[in-house]
C-alpha positions in Angstrom: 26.6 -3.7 -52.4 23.0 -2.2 -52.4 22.4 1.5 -51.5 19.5 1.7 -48.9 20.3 5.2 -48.1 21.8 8.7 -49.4 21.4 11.4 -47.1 23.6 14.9 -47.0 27.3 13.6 -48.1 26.6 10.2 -47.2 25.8 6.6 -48.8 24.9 4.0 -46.4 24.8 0.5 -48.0 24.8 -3.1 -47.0 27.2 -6.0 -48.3 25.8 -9.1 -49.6 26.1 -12.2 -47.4 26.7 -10.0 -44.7 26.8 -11.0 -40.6 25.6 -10.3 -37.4 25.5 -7.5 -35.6 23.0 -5.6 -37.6 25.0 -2.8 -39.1 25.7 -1.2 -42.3 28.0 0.7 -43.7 28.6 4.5 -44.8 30.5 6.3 -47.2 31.2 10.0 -48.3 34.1 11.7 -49.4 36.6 8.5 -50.0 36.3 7.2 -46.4 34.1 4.7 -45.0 33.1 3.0 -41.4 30.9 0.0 -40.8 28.3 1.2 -38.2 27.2 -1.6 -35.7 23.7 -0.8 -34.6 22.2 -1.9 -31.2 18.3 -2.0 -30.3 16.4 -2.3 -27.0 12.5 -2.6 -26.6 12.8 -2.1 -30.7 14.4 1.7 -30.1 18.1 2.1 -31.5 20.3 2.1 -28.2 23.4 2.3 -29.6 25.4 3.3 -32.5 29.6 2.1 -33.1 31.8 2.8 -35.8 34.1 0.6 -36.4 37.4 1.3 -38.7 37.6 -1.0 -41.9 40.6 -2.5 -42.8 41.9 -0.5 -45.5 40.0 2.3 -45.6 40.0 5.7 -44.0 37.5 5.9 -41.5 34.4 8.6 -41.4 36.1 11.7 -39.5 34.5 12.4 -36.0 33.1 15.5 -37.1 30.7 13.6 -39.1 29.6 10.9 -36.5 26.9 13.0 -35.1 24.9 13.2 -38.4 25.5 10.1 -39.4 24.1 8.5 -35.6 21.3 11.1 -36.1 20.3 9.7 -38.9 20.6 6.2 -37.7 18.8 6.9 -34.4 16.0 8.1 -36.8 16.0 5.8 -39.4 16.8 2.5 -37.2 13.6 0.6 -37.8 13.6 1.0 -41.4 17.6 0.1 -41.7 17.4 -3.1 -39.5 14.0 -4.2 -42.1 16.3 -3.6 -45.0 19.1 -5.8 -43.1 16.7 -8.3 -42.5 15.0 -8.3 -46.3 18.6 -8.5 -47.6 20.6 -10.6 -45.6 18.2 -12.9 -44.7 15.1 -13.2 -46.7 17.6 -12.8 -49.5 14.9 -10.1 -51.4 16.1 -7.2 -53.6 15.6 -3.8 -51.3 15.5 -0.3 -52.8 17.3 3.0 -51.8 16.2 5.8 -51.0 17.2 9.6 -50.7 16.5 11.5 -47.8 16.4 15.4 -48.9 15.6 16.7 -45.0 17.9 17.8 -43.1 17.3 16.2 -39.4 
């Protein structure tokens, strides 16, 4: 499971031989949600969380960073998707220090 992202509290990483939708999935403080991402005219329309089975999902009160950061950082998480899942290429992480 390759990091592409730390940022505040929060790992977001993607699972190997993973599926359509584009999404990816975030972590922080022993819960974790997969987040479904949506584009339109190559802008991030929509962001979903959707529960894991098994696992406690991100509390609401930290949606709003986490889409934040998605809206922000859309482009450059659907090229890691895409580089990883199907170009099958190693991708690095990265830490993102600035608060948005």
């Amino acid at each position: 499971m390759p990091k592409i992202y730390e940022y505040l509290e929060f790992t977001f990483f993607l699972h190997p031989n993973d599926h359509l939708p584009l999404h990816c999935h975030v972590k922080s403080a022993g819960c974790e949600s997969k987040v479904d991402i949506s584009f339109e005219s190559g802008v991030v329309s929509e962001v979903s969380f959707v529960a894991i089975k098994g696992k406690t999902p991100i509390p609401q009160k930290d949606r709003p960073k986490i889409k934040k950061f998605i809206i922000s950082y859309g482009s450059a998480i659907a090229f890691k998707w895409f580089q990883f899942s199907i170009l099958k290429q190693p991708i690095t992480s990265e830490k993102i220090t600035t608060r948005l």
